[in-house]
C-alpha positions, 0 to 999 in steps of 0.5 A: 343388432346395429353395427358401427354404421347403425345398419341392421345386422343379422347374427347366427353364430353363438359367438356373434350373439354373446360379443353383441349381448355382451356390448349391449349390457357392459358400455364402455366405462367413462375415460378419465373419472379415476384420474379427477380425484385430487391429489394429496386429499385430506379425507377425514379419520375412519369412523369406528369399525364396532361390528364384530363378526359372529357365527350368529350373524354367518345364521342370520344371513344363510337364512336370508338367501333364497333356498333354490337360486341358481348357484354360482361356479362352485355349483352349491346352491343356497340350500346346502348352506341353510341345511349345514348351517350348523356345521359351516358355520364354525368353519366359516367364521374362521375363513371370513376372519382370516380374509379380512385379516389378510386383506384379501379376497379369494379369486375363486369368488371373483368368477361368476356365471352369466345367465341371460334372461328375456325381458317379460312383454317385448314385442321381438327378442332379436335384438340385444336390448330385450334380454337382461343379465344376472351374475351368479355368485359363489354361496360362500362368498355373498354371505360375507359380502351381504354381511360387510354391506350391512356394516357399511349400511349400519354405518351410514345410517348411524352417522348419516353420511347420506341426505335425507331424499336419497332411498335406494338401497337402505333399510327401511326405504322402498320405491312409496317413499320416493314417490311420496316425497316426490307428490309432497314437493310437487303439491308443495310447489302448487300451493305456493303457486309454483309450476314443478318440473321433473327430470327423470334419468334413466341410468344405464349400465351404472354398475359395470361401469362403475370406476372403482377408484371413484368408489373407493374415494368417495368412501374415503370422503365418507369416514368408512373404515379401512377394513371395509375399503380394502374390502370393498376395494378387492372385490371390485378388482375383477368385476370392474375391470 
């Protein structure tokens, strides 16, 4: 790896591998961003929260996790949930409902385990960049989180909070309908005797240094319910600071 005089340095210790795995895959958060929201806001009435949490939809999402990943700190894998579904099911209702009454997010949930991955096709794995991180989570906990992010979901496309281009993370949209629309505006451009430029970003590390204020402003701006910012609001405490 590099150090601060961008010299090649060479690290044996498991301690010296993990500080620099660590600054590779979490940068520094940008300074300042929280502090441009304006003060005194007018943010619009929260849109109707409609959606009512079942036992039938605690299923629908057990079903929806991968059997046999790894599991989190709690050291339950996804399989024990679908196997008991019947029986947790109940339980688990009553759990959920109590956190979203309370406001309030477990703090056992908010401690993961990092597992560190080579990338496929790298020439040398000796320097940081050719390794990827992924957070295991508590079972329990991405059921209900899975279950708010569809709420939120449901919302925005119902009220089409989000332009007509933007594709990433909603249902019904993949990566073919980006590239679509982009060879559509470009073979527009052409017909009308344009040239068509594109710029490619390539955004590193934009989760971890998400700045929760931010988030939570802008789905203030966006009408979305209390309930859901309070939410999302707790379960970014711990992971983005």
């Amino acid at each position: 790896m590099k150090n601060e005089n961008e010299m090649l340095k060479e690290i044996h210790a498991n301690e010296g591998k993990a500080e620099a795995l660590v600054k590779s895959f979490f940068s520094r958060k940008p300074m300042g961003i929280g502090h441009q929201i304006p003060e005194g806001y007018m943010y619009p009435p929260p849109l109707d929260d409609l959606d009512h949490l079942t036992e039938e939809r605690i299923h629908r999402h057990i079903r929806k996790l991968s059997p046999y990943k790894g599991p989190g700190p709690d050291g339950i894998p996804n399989i024990v949930l679908q196997k008991s579904a019947k029986i947790l099911a109940p339980i688990l209702l009553r759990i959920y409902n109590t956190i979203l009454l309370m406001e309030e997010y477990p703090d056992q949930w908010q401690i993961f385990t990092t597992v560190i991955l080579r990338k496929p096709g790298k020439p040398a794995y000796d320097v940081p960049k050719a390794y990827r991180p992924i957070a295991l989570l508590n079972t329990m906990g991405k059921v209900l989180t899975a279950i708010i992010a569809e709420e939120i979901s449901n919302v925005i496309e119902k009220e089409g909070l989000l332009p007509t281009n933007h594709f990433g993370g909603r249902p019904g949209c993949t990566t073919t309908d980006t590239v679509h629309l982009l060879i559509h505006r470009i073979k527009d451009a052409w017909h009308r005797g344009k040239v068509a430029s594109v710029l490619f970003l390539n955004i590193e590390g934009a989760f971890p240094n998400a700045v929760t204020e931010r988030v939570i402003h802008n789905l203030k701006r966006r009408g979305i319910s209390s309930r859901h910012i309070k939410y999302v609001a707790n379960l970014l405490d711990r992971w983005l600071t």
